[in-house]
C-alpha positions, 0 to 999 in steps of 0.5 A, a space after each residue: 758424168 754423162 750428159 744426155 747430148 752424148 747418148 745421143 751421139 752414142 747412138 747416132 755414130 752406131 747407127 752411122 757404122 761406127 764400133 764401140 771401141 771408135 765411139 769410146 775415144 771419139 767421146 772420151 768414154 769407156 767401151 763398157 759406158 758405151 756398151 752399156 747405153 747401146 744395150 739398155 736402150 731406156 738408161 737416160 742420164 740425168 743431171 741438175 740444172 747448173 745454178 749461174 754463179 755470181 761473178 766479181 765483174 757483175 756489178 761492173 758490166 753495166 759500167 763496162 758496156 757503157 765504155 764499150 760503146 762510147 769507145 766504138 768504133 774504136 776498142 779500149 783495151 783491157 787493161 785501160 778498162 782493168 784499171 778503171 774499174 779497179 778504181 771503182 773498187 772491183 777486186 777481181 783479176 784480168 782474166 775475167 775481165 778479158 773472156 767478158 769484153 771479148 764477146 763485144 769484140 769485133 772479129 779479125 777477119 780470117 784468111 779465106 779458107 774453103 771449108 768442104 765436106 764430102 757428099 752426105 757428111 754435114 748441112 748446114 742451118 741458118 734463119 735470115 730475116 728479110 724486111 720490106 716496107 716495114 714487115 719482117 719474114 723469117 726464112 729457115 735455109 738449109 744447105 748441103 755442104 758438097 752439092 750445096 743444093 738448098 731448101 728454103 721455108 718461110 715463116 713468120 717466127 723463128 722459134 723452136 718449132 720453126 727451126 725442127 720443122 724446118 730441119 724435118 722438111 729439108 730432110 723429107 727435101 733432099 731424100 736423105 740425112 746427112 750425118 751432121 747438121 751445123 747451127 749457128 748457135 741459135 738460142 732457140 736450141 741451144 741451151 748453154 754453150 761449151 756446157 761441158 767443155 769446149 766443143 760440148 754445148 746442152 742443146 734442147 731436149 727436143 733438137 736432141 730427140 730430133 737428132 735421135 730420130 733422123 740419126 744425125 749428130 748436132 755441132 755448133 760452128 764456132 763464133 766468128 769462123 764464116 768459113 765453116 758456116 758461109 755455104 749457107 750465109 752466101 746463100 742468103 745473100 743469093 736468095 735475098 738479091 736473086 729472088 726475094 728482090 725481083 718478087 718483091 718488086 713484081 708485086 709492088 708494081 701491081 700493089 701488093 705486099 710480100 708474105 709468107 704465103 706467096 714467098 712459100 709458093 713460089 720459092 720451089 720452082 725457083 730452087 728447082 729451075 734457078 737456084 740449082 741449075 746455076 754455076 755454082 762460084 765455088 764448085 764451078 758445077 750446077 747444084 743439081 748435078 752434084 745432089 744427085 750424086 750425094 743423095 746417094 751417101 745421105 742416111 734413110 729418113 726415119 721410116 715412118 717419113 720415107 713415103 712422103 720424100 718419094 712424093 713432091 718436094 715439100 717446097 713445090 707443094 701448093 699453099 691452100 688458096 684461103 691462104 692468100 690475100 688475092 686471086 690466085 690468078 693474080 699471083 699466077 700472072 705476075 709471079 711466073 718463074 723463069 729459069 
């Protein structure tokens, strides 16, 4: 059966330059099935949703979560847990047992090993939550993987929206589309993980017509592997430490709060100036000087959208003064940005 996640992959790597004869063994499919999606452009597959089925271990869960926790931080092993809920008259097997407790399982680290991509090939997306004096904001970051040049948005939520705006600007950002994008299993947009198999997860409907639109193609990193995600996740801590912090202290000092709004409007010159004319750790060369090279290899926006990315960055456009709570003249003289 052909899902709609690949059709859409279909029709991404055709547009990426890819034959059919590659797309057919890349997707498992017959080069007729591909030749004849990419020739009826309006053939949409469709499936049923899949009804949850009823397991042995359910009415045990509440009993093995309990166990779990008392436990932390040390683990009880399956087989402890195997025997006690056989007591309690469960009928099923270990197996079961053994994929359910593994999700409260803390990982292993791994052997650091750097992940690295080639220029335009994969941005990395993640949401971070940062808290100050008892308020919540989200921030959506974006991270190429060879450059590791970064946009960054705020927000007050994380939903759906938040997530396909935030993949719209970035793109609009950097002046181009990579041809893939990694989440980290955000249930906001995923709908159902290894839906048809490992490695092939039911993402949502509107992520895939995002997806078809730009001409990337969607993957998930896998659970517990840092090392395919961390560019983002390391700039997160940087972003936190190196910005947000000083902001915040700044305006505590003159008794204001950190929003959405002020963050937004300052965030820009900070990437610019800061953030990417830095030493990079890893690449050991400023982000900058590699974007301007990958800009080169990443994919044409959508055309409707190409206009707009040779204007100013979304980041460093200003917020309308109604937006915030203070002069703006306060913010101007308590929040300048210095490289």
């Amino acid at each position: 059966m052909l899902t709609q996640e690949a059709l859409v992959e279909i029709h991404v790597l055709h547009r990426q330059g890819e034959s059919i004869r590659s797309i057919a063994q890349k997707l498992n499919l017959s080069r007729n099935t591909v030749r004849r999606y990419l020739r009826d452009l309006s053939a949409v597959p469709s499936y049923p949703d899949r009804p949850q089925r009823a397991s042995k271990l359910d009415p045990y869960k509440d009993y093995l979560l309990a166990r779990i926790e008392a436990a932390k931080p040390h683990w009880i092993p399956a087989t402890v847990l195997l025997r006690e809920i056989h007591d309690r008259g469960y009928a099923g097997g270990i197996s079961q047992l053994k994929c359910y407790v593994s999700n409260f399982k803390a990982a292993e680290p791994d052997p650091v090993v750097r992940f690295e991509t080639p220029p335009g090939k994969q941005m990395q997306v993640d949401f971070t939550t940062i808290s100050r004096h008892r308020r919540t904001i989200k921030a959506f970051v974006a991270t190429l993987g060879f450059s590791r040049a970064t946009y960054v948005r705020f927000s007050e939520h994380e939903r759906q929206e938040d997530w396909l705006s935030g993949i719209g600007e970035a793109c609009q950002y950097f002046g181009g589309v990579p041809q893939e994008i990694l989440f980290d299993n955000a249930k906001a947009i995923m709908i159902e993980r290894d839906a048809y198999g490992e490695g092939r997860h039911r993402w949502n409907a509107q992520l895939l017509a995002t997806a078809q639109d730009y001409g990337f193609v969607a993957r998930a990193c896998r659970p517990y592997r840092a090392r395919t995600k961390g560019k983002v996740e390391r700039f997160n801590g940087y972003l936190k430490s190196s910005f947000i912090t000083p902001l915040a202290a700044t305006l505590n000092q003159a008794g204001l709060r950190l929003d959405v709004a002020t963050a937004n409007a300052h965030i820009g010159p900070w990437l610019e100036r800061v953030a990417h004319q830095r030493i990079h750790g890893t690449t050991g060369i400023k982000p900058q000087i590699l974007l301007d090279q990958e800009r080169f290899e990443l994919m044409p926006l959508p055309s409707r959208l190409q206009l707009a990315a040779q204007g100013m960055p979304i980041s460093t456009r200003p917020v309308p003064r109604e937006s915030f709570q203070h002069p703006l003249s306060v913010y101007d003289r308590l929040l300048e940005v210095r490289p």
